[in-house]
N, C-alpha and C positions, 0 to 999 in steps of 0.2 A: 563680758563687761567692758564698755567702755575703756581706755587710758586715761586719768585722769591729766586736766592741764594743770589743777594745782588741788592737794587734800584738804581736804573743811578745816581741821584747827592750824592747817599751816596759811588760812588768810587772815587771823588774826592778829597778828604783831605790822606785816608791811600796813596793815589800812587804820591800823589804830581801833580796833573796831572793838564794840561787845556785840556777843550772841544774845538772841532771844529765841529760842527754841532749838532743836535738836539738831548739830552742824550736821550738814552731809557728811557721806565718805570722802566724797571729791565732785567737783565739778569739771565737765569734761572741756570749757568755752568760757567765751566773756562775753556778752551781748549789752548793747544802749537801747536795742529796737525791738519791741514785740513783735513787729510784722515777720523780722529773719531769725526770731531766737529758736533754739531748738533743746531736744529735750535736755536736763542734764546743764542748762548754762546758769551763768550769774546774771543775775541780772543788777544791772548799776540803775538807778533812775536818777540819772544827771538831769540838770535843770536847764533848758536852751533859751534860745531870745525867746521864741514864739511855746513851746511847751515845755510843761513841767513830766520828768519821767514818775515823780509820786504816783500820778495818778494811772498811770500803767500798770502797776505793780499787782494789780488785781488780775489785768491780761498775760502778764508776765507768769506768774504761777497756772492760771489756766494751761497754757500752751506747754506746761512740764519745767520750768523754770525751779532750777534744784534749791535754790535762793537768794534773795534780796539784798542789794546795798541799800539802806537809806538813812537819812538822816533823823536826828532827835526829835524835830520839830514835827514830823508825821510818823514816830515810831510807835507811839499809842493805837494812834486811829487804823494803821495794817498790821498790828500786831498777830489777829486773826487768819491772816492771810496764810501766811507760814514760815518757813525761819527766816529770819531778819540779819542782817547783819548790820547796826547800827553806828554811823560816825558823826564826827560835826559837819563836814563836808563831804558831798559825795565823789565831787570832782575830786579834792586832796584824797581822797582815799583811793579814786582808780589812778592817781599816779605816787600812789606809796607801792601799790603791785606794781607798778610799771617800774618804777625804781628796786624794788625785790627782783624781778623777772630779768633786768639786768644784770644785776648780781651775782645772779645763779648761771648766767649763761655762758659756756664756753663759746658762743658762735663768734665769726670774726662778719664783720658789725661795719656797713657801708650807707651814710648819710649823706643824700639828695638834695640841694636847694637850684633856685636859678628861678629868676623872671619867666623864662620860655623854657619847654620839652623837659622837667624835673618830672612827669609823670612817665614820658613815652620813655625819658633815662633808665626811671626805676624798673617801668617795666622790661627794658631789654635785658638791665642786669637779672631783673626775675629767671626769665629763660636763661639765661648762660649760667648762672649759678644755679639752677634746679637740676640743670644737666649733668650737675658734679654733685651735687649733692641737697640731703634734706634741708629746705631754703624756705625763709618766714618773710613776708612783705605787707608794706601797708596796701589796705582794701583802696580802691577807687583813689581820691586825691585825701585818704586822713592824713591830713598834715600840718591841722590847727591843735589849737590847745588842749582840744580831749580827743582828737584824733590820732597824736601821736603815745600821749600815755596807754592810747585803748590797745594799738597795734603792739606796746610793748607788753603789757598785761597778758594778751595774748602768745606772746613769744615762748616755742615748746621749747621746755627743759635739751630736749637731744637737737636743737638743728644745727647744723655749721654754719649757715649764711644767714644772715640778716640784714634787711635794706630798707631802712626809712626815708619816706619824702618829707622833706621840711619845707614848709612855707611860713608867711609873714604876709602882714597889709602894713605894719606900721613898725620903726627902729625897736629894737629890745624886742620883740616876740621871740626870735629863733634862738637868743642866748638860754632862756630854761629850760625850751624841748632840747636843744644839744646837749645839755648840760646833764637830761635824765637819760640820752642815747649814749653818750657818750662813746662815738665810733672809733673804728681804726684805721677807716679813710672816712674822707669827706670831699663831696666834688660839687664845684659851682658850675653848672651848665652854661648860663649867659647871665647878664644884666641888662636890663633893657628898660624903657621908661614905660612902666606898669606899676599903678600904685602910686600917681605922681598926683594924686589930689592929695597925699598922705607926705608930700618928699620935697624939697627945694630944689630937687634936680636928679640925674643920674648916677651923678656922683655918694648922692647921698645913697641911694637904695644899693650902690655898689658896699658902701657902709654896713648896709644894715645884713643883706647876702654873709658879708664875713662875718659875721657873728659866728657862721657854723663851723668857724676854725676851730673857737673858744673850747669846744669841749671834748676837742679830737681827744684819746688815752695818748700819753707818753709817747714818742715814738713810732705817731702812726702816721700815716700817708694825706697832703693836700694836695687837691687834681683843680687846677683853673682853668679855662678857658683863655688863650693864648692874642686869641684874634680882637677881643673886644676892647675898647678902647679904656675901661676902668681896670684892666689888667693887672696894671699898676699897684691900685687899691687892694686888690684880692691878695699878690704877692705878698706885698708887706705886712697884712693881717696874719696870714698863712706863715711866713715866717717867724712871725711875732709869736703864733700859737709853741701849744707842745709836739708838732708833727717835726718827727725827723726829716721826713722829706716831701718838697715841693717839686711837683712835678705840673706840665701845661701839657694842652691838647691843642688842637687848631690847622688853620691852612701854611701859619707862620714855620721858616722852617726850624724856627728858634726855639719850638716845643718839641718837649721828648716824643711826644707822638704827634705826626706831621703827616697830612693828606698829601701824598705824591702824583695820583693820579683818581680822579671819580669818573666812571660812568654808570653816567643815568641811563636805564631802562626804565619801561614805563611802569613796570610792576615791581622793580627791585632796581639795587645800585650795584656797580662791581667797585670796590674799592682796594686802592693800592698806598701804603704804607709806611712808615719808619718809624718804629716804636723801642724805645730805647734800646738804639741801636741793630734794631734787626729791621729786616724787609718782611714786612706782613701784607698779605694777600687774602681777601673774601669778599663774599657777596655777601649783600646785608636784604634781608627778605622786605624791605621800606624803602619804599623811591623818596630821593629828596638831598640836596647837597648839607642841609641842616640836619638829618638825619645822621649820613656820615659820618661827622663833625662829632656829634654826641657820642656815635659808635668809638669813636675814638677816647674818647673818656671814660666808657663802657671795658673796654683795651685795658686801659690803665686799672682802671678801680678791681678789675676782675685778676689779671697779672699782681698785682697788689696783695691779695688775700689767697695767691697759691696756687691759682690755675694757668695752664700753659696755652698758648697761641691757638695749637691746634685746634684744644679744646671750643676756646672760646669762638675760632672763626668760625667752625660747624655751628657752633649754636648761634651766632647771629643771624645768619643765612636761614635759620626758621623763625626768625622773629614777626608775632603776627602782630594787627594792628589793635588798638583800644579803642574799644567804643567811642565813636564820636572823632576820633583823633586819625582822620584818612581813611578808613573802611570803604573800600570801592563797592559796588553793588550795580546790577545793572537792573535796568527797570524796564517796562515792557509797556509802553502807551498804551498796546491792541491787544487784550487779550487773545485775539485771534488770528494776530499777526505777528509773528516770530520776527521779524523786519523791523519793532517797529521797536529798536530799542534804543538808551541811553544810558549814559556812563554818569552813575552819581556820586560823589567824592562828600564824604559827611565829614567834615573838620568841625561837627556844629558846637563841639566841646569848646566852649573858652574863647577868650581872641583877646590879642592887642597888637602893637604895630609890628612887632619881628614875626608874631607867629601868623598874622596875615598876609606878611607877605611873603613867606613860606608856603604858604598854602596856595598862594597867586601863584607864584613861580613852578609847583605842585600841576595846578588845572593847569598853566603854559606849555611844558610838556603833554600832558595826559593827548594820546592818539584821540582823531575824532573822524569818521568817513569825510568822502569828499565835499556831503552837502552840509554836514554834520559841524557848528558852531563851539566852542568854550564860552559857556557861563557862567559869572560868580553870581550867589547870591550872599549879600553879606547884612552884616548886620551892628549894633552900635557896637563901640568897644568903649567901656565903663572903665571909670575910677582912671582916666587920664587927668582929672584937674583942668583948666582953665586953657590948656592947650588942647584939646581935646578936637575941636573943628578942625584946627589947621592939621594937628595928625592923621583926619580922615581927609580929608583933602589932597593933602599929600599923597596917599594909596593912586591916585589917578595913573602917575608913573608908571610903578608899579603894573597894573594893568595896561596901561599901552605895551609897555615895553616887551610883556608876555602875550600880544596879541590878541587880548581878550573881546571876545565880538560881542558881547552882552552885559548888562551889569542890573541888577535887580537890586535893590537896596531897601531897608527898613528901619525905621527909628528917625531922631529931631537930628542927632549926629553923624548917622550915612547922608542926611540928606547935603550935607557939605560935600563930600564925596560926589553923591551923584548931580550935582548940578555944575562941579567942575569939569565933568567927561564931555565929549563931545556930543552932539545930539545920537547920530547914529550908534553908539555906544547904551544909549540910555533904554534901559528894557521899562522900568517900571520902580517907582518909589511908594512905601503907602506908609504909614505911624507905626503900622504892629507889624510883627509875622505870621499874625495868623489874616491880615488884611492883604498880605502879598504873596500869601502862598496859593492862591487859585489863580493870580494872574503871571506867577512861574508857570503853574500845572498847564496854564492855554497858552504858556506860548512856546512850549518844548516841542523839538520835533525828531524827527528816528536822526541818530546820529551824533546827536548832540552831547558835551559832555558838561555836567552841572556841578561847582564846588560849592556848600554850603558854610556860612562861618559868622559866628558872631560871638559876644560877652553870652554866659548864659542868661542873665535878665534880660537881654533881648529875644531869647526864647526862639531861636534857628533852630534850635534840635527840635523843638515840636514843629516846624516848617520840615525839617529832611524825612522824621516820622510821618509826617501828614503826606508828600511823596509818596513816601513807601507803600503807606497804605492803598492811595490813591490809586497808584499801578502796582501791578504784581511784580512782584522782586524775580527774575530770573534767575541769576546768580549770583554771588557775592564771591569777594577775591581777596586773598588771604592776604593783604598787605594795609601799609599805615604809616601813621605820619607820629 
């Protein structure tokens, strides 16, 4: 038998719920999706912008679904379906578990925010704390408003670690997901102008980032970002909270954890140290001086909750990469010519101004043979507001200054971009990615290295996918951005 995540009558008090039919023993999972639920789960049928889960609830039992959250207003019409678990809200009821699943938890409890790398964060802390112990983390980026009650809902009764990403598009979102995580650190990665059709400025989205001070427990740890210019802001939020102690990360040497020296390799960093008070020494398995930077805040949040140097430097050094987020891969033009390959760099997860030109700086480094060029493909970066041209324009820099010999571009917004580069720079601009991805594919040649990166509505990951496909993947290389 299974272990159950939580017994049948003990989800009726956190969700406010009545039964209609015979509770399970226990349900082993939480599920929102029939496509990934498995046998034994609950299934929630939350209601989205574009679908309603009611109407799943018939595939949800199909697929083994031990039983149903749903609301009043369709609890007649599925009543036949099989046990029900009925509330007002289906949302309010999966974060009444989620608010239970805290409660119950001894785990010591590390939340995530930050304009740029709060996924590639979460994920390193994943590896370094899994390495010490039974460790619970949010899926993929859940770190909106049902994404972060689902991941708590989920939280098993026995882990020690726990690590939530927190995100926001607009002020006041992050204050009620902190509020039901309520950790024992919390660390801002950066602030960076993302989100600024939504913000009067940097200064403000610096604002809205500390919110995740608000629900630190008593006595727990704040990690900032040292180097960034809204510093400032973050401090004094961070002091203002209930964290005993503020602590910063950065190149500054004014942060308890301070970069002393980086080298970049092309497939990994060697980083050198001074973390409260000692000299710390590893290699981090992710090229990238923004990587580092993070690793450092990785340092603190992980030393935080108990684990020691050594520990944590071994496990950074296996840090692999996330989907989308620097996964190198090499591709093969000819299937019949082992010659005839290329270096593809998929950053095609996400984009705005810091983390493009993270990934610029990424392909400038990346090795290419003698004949062998660096190409970006990029693509729009959304939800800038009104500045939005000049921030892709700007990127031109950027690209020179990394030597970049190609520039492929897509969307109404790269096209500011690429009509600022110089001609010989200019590969090719079209409206979509899927209009520019055949004239990447003709004009690659053996040697060549290709970084791909755009907002996901400009739809680059389906351009590095259509790649992939195109040519045969050789090898792939365990590193990431």
């Amino acid at each position: 038998m299974s272990e159950f995540l939580w017994r049948g009558l003990g989800l009726v008090a956190p969700m406010r719920a009545r039964v209609l039919g015979l509770p399970p023993e226990g349900v082993t999972g939480i599920s929102i999706d029939t496509r990934t639920l498995q046998r034994g789960e609950l299934f929630f049928a939350i209601k989205g912008d574009r679908t309603d889960g009611h109407d799943y609830v018939a595939a949800a039992f199909e697929r083994g679904a031990a039983a149903a959250v749903v609301d009043e207003a369709h609890a007649d019409a599925l009543k036949h379906l099989g046990t029900l678990y009925i509330v007002h809200d289906v949302l309010k009821g999966l974060e009444g578990l989620g608010r239970a699943a805290r409660q119950r938890s001894r785990a010591r409890i590390i939340a995530v925010t930050g304009s740029v790398g709060k996924t590639s964060t979460k994920e390193m802390l994943r590896k370094v704390l899994s390495d010490a112990g039974p460790t619970h983390a949010s899926d993929k980026s859940f770190n909106n408003h049902w994404g972060v009650p689902l991941t708590l809902a989920r939280l098993p009764e026995k882990a020690r670690f726990a690590i939530f990403e927190i995100g926001m598009n607009h002020a006041g979102e992050i204050t009620p997901l902190v509020d039901m995580v309520r950790p024992h650190v919390a660390l801002v990665t950066t602030v960076a102008p993302v989100h600024l059709e939504h913000f009067v400025n940097v200064e403000a989205i610096a604002e809205a980032k500390a919110e995740i001070f608000s629900g630190i427990v008593k006595g727990g740890v704040a990690i900032v970002n040292r180097d960034i210019d809204t510093f400032p802001i973050l401090e004094s939020a961070a002091k203002a909270s209930p964290a005993a102690y503020v602590l910063s990360f950065g190149e500054s040497i004014a942060a308890e954890a301070h970069l002393v020296k980086f080298g970049p390799e092309e497939t990994f960093s060697r980083v050198s140290a001074r973390a409260l008070g000692q000299d710390v020494r590893f290699e981090l398995g992710a090229p990238g001086r923004h990587m580092a930077i993070n690793a450092l805040g990785v340092l603190l949040a992980a030393r935080a909750v108990g684990l020691d140097y050594a520990a944590i430097a071994a496990s950074l050094a296996a840090v692999a990469p996330a989907q989308g987020r620097g996964a190198r891969e090499t591709l093969q033009l000819d299937r019949d010519n082992p010659n005839s390959r290329v270096l593809l760099i998929d950053e095609s997860y996400n984009a705005n101004p810091a983390s493009m030109r993270a990934a610029i700086d990424l392909l400038g480094a990346a090795g290419v043979s003698r004949e062998g060029r660096r190409i970006a493909v990029v693509g729009d970066m959304l939800e800038l507001g009104p500045g939005g041209p000049a921030l892709h324009a700007a990127l031109k820099d950027d690209l020179l200054r990394n030597g970049i010999d190609l520039v492929f571009a897509a969307g109404p917004l790269s096209r500011h971009l690429f009509d600022a580069l110089p001609p010989e720079k200019q590969g090719a601009w079209a409206e979509t990615a899927a209009a520019l991805e055949p004239l990447v594919a003709e004009a690659l040649r053996p040697g060549d290295a290709v970084m791909v990166k755009g907002s996901n509505g400009s739809k680059l990951h389906a351009l590095a996918a259509g790649l992939k496909t195109r040519f045969a993947v050789a090898e792939t290389q365990k590193i990431g951005v």
